[in-house]
OpenMM code with the backbone's topology and positions (N, CA, C; nanometers):
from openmm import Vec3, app, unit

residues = "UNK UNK UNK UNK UNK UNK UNK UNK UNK UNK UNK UNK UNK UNK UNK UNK UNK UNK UNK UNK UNK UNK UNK UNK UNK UNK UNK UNK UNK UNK UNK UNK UNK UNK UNK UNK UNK UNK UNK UNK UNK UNK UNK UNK UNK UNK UNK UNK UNK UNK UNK UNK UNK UNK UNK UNK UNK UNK UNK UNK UNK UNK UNK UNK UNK UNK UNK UNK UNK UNK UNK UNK UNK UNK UNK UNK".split()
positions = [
    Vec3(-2.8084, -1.8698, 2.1570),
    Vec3(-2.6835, -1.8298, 2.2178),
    Vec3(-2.6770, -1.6780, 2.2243),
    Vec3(-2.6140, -1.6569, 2.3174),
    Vec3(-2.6088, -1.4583, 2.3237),
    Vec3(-2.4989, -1.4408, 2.2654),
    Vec3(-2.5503, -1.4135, 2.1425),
    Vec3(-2.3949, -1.3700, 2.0398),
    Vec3(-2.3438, -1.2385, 2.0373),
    Vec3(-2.4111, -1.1451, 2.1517),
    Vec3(-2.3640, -1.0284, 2.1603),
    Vec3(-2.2261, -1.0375, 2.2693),
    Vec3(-2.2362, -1.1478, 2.3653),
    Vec3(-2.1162, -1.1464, 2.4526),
    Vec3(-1.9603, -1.1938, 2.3778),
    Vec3(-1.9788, -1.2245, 2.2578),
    Vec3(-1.8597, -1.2622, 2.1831),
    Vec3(-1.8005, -1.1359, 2.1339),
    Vec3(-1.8989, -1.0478, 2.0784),
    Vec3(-1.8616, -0.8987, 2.0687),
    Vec3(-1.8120, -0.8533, 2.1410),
    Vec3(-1.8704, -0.8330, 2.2775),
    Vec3(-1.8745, -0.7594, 2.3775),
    Vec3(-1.7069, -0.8118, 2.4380),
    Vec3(-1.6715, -0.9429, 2.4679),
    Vec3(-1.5528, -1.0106, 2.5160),
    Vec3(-1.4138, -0.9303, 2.4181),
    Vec3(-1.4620, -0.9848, 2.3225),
    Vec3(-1.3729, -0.9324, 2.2100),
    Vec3(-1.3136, -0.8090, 2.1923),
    Vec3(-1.4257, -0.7060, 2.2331),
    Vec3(-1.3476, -0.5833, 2.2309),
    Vec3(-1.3421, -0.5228, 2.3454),
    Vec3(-1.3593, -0.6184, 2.4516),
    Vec3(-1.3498, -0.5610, 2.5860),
    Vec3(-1.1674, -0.5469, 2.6483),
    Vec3(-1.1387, -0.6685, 2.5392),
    Vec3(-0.9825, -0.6864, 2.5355),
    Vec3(-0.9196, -0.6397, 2.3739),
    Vec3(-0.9557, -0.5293, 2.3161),
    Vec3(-0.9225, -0.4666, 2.1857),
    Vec3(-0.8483, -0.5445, 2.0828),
    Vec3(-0.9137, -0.6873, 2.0831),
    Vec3(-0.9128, -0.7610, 1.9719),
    Vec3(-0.9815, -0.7358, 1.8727),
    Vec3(-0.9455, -0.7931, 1.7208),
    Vec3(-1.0123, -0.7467, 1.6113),
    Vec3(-1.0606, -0.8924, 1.6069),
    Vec3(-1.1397, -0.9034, 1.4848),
    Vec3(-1.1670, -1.0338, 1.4375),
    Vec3(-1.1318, -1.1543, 1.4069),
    Vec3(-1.0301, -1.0226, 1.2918),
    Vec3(-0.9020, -1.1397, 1.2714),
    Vec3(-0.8166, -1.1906, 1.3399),
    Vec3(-0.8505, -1.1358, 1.4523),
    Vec3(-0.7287, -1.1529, 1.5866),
    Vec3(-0.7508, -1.2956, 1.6288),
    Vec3(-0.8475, -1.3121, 1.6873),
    Vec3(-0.9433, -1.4562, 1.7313),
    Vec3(-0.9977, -1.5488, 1.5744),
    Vec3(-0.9691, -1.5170, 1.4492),
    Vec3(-1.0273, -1.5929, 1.3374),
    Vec3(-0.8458, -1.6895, 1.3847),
    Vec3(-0.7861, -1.6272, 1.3598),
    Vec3(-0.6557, -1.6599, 1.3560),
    Vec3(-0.6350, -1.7831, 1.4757),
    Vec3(-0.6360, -1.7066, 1.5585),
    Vec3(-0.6879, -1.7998, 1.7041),
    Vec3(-0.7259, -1.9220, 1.6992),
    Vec3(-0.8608, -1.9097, 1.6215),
    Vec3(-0.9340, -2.0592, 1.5811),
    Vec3(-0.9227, -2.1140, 1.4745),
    Vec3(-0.7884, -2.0432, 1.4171),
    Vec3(-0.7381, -2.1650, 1.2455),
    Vec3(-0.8684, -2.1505, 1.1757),
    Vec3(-0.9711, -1.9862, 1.1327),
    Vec3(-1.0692, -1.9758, 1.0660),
    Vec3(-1.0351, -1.8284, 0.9522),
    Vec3(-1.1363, -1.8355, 0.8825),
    Vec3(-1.1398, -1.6836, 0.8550),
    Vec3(-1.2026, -1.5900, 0.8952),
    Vec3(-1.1768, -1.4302, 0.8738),
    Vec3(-1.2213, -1.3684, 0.9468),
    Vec3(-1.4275, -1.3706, 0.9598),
    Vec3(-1.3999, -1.3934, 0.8282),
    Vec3(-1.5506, -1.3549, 0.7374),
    Vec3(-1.6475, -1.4768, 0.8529),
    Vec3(-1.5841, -1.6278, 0.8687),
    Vec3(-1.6347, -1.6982, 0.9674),
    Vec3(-1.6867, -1.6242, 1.0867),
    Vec3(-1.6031, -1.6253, 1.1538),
    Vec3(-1.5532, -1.5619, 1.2874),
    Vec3(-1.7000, -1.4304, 1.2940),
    Vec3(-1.6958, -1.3549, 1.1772),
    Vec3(-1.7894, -1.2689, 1.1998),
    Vec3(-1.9584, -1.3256, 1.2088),
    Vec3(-1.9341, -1.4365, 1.1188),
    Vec3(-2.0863, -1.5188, 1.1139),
    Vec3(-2.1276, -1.5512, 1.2557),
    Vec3(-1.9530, -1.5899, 1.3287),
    Vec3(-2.0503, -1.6538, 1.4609),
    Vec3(-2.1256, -1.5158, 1.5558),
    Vec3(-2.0406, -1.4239, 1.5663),
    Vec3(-2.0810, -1.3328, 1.6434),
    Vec3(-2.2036, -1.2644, 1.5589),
    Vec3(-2.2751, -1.2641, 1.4453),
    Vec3(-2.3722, -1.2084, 1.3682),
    Vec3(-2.4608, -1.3227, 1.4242),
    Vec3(-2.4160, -1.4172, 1.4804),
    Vec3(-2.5614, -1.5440, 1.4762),
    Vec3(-2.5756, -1.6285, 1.3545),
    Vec3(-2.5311, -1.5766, 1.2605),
    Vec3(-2.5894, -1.6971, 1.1204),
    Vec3(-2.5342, -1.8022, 1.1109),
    Vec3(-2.4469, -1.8750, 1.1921),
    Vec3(-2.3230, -1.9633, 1.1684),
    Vec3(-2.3356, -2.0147, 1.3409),
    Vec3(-2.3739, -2.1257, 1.3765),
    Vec3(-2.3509, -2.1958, 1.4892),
    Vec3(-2.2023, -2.2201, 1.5078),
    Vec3(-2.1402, -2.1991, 1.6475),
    Vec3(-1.9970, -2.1977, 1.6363),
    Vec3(-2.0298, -2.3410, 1.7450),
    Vec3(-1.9202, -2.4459, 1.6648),
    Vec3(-1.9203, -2.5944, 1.7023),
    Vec3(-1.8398, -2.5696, 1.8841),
    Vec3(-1.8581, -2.6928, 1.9632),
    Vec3(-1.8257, -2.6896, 2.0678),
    Vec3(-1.6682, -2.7083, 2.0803),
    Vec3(-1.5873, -2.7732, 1.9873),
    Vec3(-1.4707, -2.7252, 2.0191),
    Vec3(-1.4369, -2.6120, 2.0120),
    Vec3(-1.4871, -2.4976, 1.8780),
    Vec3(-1.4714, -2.3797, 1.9123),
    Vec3(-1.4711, -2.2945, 1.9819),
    Vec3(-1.6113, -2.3576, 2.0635),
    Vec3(-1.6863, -2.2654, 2.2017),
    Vec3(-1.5539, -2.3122, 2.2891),
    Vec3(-1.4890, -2.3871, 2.3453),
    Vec3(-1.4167, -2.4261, 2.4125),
    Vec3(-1.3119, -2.3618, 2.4285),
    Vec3(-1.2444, -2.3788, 2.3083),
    Vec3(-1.1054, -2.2835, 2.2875),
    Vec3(-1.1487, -2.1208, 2.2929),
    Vec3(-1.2711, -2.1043, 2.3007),
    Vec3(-1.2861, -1.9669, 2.2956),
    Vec3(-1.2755, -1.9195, 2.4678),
    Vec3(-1.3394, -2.0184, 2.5575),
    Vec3(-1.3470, -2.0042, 2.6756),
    Vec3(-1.2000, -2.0114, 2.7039),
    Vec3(-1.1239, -2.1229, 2.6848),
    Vec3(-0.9658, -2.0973, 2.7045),
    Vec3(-0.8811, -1.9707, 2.6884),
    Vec3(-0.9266, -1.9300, 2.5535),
    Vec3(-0.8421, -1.8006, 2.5233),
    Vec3(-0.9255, -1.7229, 2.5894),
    Vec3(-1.0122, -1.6607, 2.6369),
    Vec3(-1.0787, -1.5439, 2.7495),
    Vec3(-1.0692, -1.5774, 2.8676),
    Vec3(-1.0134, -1.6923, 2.8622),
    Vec3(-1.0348, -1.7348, 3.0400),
    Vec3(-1.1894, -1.7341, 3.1027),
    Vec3(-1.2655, -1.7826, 3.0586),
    Vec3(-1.4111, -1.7828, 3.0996),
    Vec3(-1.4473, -1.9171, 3.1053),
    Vec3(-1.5842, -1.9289, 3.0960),
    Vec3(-1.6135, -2.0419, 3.1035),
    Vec3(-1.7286, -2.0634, 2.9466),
    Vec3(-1.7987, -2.1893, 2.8875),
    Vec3(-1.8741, -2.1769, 2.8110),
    Vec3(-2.0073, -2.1406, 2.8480),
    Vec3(-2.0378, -2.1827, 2.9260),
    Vec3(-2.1402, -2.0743, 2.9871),
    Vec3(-2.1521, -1.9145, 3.0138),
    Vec3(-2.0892, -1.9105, 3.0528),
    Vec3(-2.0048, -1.7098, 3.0200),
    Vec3(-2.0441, -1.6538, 2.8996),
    Vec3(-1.9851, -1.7378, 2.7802),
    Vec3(-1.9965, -1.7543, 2.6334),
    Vec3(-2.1284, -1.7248, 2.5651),
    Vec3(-2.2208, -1.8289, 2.6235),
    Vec3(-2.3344, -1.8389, 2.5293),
    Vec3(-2.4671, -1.7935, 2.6748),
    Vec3(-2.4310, -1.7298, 2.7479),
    Vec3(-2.5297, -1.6187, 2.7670),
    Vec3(-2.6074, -1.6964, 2.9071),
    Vec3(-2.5416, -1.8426, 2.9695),
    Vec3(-2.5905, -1.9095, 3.0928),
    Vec3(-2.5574, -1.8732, 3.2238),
    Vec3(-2.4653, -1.8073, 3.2294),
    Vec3(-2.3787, -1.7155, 3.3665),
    Vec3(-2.3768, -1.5890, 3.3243),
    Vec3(-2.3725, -1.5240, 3.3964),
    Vec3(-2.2997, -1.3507, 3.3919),
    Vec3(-2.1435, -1.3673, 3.4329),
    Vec3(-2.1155, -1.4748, 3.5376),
    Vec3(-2.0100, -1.5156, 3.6169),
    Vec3(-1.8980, -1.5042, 3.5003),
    Vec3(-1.7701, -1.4127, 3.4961),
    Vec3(-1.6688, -1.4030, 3.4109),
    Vec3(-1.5895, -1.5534, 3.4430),
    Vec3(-1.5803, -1.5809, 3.6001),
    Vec3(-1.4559, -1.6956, 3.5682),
    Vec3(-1.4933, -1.7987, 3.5421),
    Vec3(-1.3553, -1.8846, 3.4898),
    Vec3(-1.4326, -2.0146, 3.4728),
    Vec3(-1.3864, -2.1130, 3.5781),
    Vec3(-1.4783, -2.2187, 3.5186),
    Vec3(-1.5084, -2.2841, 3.6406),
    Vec3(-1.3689, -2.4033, 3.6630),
    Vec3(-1.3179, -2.4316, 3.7616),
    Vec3(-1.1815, -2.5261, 3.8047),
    Vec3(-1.1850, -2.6500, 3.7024),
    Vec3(-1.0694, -2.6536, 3.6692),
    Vec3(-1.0309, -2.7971, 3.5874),
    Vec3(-1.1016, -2.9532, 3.6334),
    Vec3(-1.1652, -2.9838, 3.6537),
    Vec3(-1.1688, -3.1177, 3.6566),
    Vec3(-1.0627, -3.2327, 3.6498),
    Vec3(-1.0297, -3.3534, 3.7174),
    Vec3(-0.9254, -3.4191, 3.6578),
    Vec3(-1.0361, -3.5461, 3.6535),
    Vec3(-1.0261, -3.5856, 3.4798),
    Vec3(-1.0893, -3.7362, 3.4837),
    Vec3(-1.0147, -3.8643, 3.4865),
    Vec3(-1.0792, -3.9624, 3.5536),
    Vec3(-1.0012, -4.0551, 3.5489),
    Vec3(-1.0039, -4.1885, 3.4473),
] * unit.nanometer
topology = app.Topology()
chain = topology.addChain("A")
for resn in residues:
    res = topology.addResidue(resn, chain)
    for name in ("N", "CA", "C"):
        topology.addAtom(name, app.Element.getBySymbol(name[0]), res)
């Protein structure tokens, strides 16, 4: 995963850590593992992370450059 774009997102909008640990009901010390790489961040996380940046998970983990995300789907 390109764990530098979680950095990069993060303070592109002058969030702290704890800003987004909070976000994801984690601690900060977590939160820093994912963006260090040592700590796989689970797919609901990745998810809600794309929600709160407005991106997509691909955006996220380094498969697009493309900032937006991609249209809702409706399943039936």
């Amino acid at each position: 995963m390109n764990i530098e774009r979680l950095k990069e997102i993060r303070q592109d909008r002058d969030l702290y850590q704890k800003d987004v640990a909070n976000f994801l009901g984690i601690k900060q010390q977590q939160y820093s593992e994912y963006e260090l790489g040592s700590v796989l961040i689970s797919i609901e996380k990745l998810s809600k992370l794309a929600d709160f940046y407005n991106t997509s998970v691909d955006y996220l983990i380094g498969r697009t450059d493309e900032r937006k995300p991609y249209p809702k789907s409706i399943l039936k």
